[in-house]
N, C-alpha and C positions, 0 to 999 in steps of 0.2 A: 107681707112683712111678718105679719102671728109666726109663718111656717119657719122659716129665719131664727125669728129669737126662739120658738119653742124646741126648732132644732140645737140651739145651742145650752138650754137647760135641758135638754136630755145625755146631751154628750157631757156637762159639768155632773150629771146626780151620777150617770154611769164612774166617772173618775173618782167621787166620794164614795162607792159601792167599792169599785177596786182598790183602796188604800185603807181598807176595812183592815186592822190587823188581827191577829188568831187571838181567841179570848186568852189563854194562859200568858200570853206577850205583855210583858209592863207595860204600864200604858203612858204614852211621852208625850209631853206637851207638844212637840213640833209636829208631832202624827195628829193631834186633835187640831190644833190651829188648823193644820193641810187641807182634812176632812171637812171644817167647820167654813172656810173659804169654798171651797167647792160647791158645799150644801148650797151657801148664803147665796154663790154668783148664781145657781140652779133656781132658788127661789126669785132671785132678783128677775133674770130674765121672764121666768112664769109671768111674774105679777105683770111686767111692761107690755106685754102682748095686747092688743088690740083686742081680742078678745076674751082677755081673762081681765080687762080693763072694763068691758061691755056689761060681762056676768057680775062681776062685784057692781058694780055701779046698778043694777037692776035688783040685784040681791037683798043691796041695805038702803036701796032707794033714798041712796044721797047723789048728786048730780058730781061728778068727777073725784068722790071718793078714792078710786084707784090711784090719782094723783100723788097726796101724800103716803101711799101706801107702797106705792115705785120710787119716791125718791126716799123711801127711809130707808127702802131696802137697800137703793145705792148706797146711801152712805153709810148702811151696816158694811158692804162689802168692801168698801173704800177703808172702813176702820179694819176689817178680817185682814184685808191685805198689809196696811201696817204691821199690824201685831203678827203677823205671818213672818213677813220681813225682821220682825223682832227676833223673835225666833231663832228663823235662820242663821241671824249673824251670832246668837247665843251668847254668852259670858258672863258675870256672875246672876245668879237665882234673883237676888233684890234688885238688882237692875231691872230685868227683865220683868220682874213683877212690876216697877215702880212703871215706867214706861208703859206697859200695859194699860194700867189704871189710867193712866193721862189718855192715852186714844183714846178707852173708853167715855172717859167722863168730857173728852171734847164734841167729841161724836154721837155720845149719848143726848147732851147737851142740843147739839144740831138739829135730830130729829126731832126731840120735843118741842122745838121752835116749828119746825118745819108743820108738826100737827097745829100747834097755837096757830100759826100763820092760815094755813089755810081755814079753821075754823072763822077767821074773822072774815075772813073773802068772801064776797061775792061772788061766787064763778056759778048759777045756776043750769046756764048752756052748755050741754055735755063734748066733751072736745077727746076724741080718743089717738086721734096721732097727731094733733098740731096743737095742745092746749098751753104748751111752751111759750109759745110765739101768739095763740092768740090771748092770751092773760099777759101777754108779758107789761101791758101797763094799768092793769087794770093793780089797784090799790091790795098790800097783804099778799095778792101771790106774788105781785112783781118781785119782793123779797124773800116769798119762800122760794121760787124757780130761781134766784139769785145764791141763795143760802148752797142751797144743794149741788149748782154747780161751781161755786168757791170750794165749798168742800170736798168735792169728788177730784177737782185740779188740784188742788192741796195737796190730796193722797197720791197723786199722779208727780208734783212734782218732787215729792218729797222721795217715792219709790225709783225716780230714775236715778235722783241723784245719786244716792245711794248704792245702786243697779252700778251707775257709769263707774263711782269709786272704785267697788271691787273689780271691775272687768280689769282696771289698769292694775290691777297686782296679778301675784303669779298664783292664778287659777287654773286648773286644767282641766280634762276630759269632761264628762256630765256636767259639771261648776260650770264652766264654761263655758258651755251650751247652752246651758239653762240659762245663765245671768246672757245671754244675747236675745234669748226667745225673750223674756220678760221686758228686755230695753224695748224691743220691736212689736212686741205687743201694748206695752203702755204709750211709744208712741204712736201707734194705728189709734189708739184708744184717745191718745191727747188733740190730737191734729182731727180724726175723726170723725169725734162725738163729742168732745169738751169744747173743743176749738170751734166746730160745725155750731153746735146750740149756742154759743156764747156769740159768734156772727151775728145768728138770724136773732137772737131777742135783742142785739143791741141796735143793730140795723131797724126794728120795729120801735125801738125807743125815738130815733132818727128818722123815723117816717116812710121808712123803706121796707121793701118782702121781700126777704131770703129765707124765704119759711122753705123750701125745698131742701135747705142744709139740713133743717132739722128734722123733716118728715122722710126723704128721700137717703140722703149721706148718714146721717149720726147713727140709726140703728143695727145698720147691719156689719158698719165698721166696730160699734162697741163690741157686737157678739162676737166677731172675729178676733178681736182684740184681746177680749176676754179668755179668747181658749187657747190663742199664741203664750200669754204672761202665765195663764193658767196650769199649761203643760211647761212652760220654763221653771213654773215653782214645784210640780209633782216630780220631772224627770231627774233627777240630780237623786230624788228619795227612792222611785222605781229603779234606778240602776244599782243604787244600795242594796234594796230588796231583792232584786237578780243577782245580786251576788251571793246574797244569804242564801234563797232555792238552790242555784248553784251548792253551793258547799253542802248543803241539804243531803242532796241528791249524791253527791260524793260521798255523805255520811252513809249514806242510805244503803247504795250498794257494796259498801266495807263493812255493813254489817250482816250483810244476805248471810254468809257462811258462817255467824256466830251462832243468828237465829233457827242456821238449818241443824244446827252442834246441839244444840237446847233444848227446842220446843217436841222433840220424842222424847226425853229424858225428865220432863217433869213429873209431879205425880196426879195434878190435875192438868187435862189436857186445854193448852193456852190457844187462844183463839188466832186464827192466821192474820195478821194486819192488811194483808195489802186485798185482799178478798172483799172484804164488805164494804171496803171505803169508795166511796162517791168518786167518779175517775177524774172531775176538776179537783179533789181535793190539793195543795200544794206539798212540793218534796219538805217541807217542814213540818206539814200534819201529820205525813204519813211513817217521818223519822220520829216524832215525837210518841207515837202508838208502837214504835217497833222498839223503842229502848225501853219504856214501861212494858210491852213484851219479854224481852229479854230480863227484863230486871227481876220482874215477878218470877220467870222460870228459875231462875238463878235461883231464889230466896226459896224457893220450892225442892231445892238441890241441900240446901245447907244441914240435910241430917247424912248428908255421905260425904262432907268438909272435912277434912283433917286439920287441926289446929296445929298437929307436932309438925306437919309439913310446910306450914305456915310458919312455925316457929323456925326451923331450920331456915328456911331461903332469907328467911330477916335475918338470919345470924351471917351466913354467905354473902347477904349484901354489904351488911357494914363492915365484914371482913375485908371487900372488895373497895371500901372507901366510901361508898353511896351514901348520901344524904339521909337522916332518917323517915322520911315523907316518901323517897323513892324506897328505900329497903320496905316499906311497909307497902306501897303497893305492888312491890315483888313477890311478899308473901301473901300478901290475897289473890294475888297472878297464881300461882305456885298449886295455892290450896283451891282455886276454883279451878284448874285445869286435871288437877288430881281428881276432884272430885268429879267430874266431868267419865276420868275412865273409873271409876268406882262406881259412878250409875249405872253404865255399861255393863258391868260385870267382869271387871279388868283389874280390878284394886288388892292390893294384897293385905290380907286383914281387917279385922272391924275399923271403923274410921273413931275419932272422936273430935267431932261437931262440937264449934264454938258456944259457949252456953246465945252468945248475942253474935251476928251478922249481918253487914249493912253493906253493899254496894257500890262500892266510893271509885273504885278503879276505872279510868275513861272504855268506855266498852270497844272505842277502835283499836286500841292498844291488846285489848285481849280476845277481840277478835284475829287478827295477823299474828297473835301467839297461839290462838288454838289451828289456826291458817297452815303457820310453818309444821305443827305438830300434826297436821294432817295423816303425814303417812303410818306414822309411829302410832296413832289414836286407832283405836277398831273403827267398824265399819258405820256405828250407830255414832261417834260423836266426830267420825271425819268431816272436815266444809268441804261442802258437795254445792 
């Protein structure tokens, strides 16, 4: 059974390691909740293992220690899940904060009972896969193994409901994939592992053994259950993020021919991007080094800028009706494409460089202007 759950906190830490996002990326609460569920479920399983149950319990040489230390961690993750779900459905800031607060402070609340409780218990006989069922009437745990599974079905019931609402609205593609994985994994998870343990302790209150629901059925349907709701609640974000690489990567290569226009015409020579970088890096890092590439050579360019040429295409624009915000990136179009053949050795006359220059023009825009200008450019700022 250890191989089971630790297979399945290996495959939850791997999907907290993939939803890492790049450090310059703001950082969003629904990306950290994501993150912080994944950890928790990874920890959670750790700790349940039979034998990371064995090693703690030998460690701090308290006899079923690991006990409350597996079901707090449930019900950290039973409350991550909430607040995850919070999240997602999103809407104003103080809601969302308000709401937060209350899972915490119910589920905070839980655990600490859950520790109180077992502190008072008698459970001396170390119990690593059945202490469910064999404490379940022994005085103090009966209510902490009671505690923990009201509030892990709580979270469960409270998550489908909610799961079932949206399904009946008009969700599509990823939304909709996801909200079915997470119905179908909360109920593997409910019927399971909730339902499974909830049987055999009540059955042993009753005089009866269905200890194999909880020893045999409940954990390996959690861990499964766990990584069906798990990927319902990442895949909806990873397809987000496949579309951003995506565009990335369409950035990426709309700019190859600006970068090939630039980086011989600077006056320190600028380092190649796509060379040094680590080959998993993603099309977002490598777009991200390629436009502070460009950017610096540009700003490197700006003593062979013409300002009159700049002034003229802003006049040209607003002659032509243009906005002032486009007239003005017409004439930094203008003055950095001039300047472009002036590095060259193509420019006619001394230039006169803006006393100040900043880079504000979208560089895919003035990449397919130096593109079309190809032919007409010499040979050193053609896109090649």
């Amino acid at each position: 059974m250890s191989l089971v759950v630790y297979m399945a906190s290996l495959l939850l830490a791997v999907a907290a390691v993939m939803l890492r996002r790049p450090r310059r990326t703001p950082r969003s609460p629904l990306s950290l909740a994501t993150r912080a569920t994944a950890c928790i479920a990874a920890v959670c399983f750790f700790w349940s293992a039979p034998v990371t149950l064995a090693a703690v319990n030998h460690a701090t040489g308290i006899p079923n220690v690991g006990a409350p230390l597996t079901y707090g961690s449930i019900s950290a993750l039973s409350c991550s899940l909430i607040i995850l779900l919070i999240h997602w459905r999103g809407g104003p800031q103080e809601r969302i904060r308000r709401m937060t607060r209350m899972a915490v402070a119910v589920y905070g609340t839980l655990i600490v009972a859950i520790v109180v409780l077992f502190s008072l218990a008698d459970a001396r006989t170390e119990r690593l896969t059945d202490l469910d069922t064999y404490y379940a009437n022994t005085p103090y745990m009966r209510e902490m193994i009671a505690l923990y599974l009201m509030g892990h079905l709580a979270s469960t019931i409270v998550l489908s409901a909610v799961c079932l609402k949206w399904a009946r609205d008009e969700v599509t593609g990823l939304l909709r994939l996801g909200l079915r994985l997470i119905l179908a994994g909360l109920l593997l998870d409910a019927l399971g592992f909730t339902l499974a343990k909830v049987t055999a302790v009540v059955a042993r209150w009753l005089g009866y053994d269905l200890d194999f629901l909880s020893t045999t059925v409940a954990p390996p349907a959690a861990a499964l259950g766990a990584l069906i709701y798990s990927a319902g609640f990442v895949l909806p974000r990873l397809g987000s993020a496949a579309a951003v690489e995506r565009q990335s990567l369409a950035t990426y290569r709309a700019l190859r021919p600006l970068w090939s226009a630039v980086k011989d015409l600077a006056a320190t020579p600028v380092a190649e991007p796509a060379w040094w970088q680590p080959w998993w890096h993603l099309p977002s890092n490598r777009l991200y080094l390629l436009e502070a590439n460009i950017r610096d050579a540009l700003l490197q360019l700006t003593a062979h800028f013409d300002q009159r040429v700049g002034h003229a295409a802003y006049a040209a624009a607003v002659e032509r009706g243009e906005e002032r915000e486009r007239a003005r990136i017409a004439a930094e179009k203008a003055m950095i494409i001039d300047g472009l053949r002036r590095a060259s050795g193509q420019g006619d006359g001394p230039a006169d460089p803006p006393e100040k220059f900043r880079v504000t023009i979208d560089l895919v825009e003035l990449a397919h202007a130096v593109h079309r200008l190809g032919e007409a450019a010499p040979d050193q700022v053609r896109a090649r």
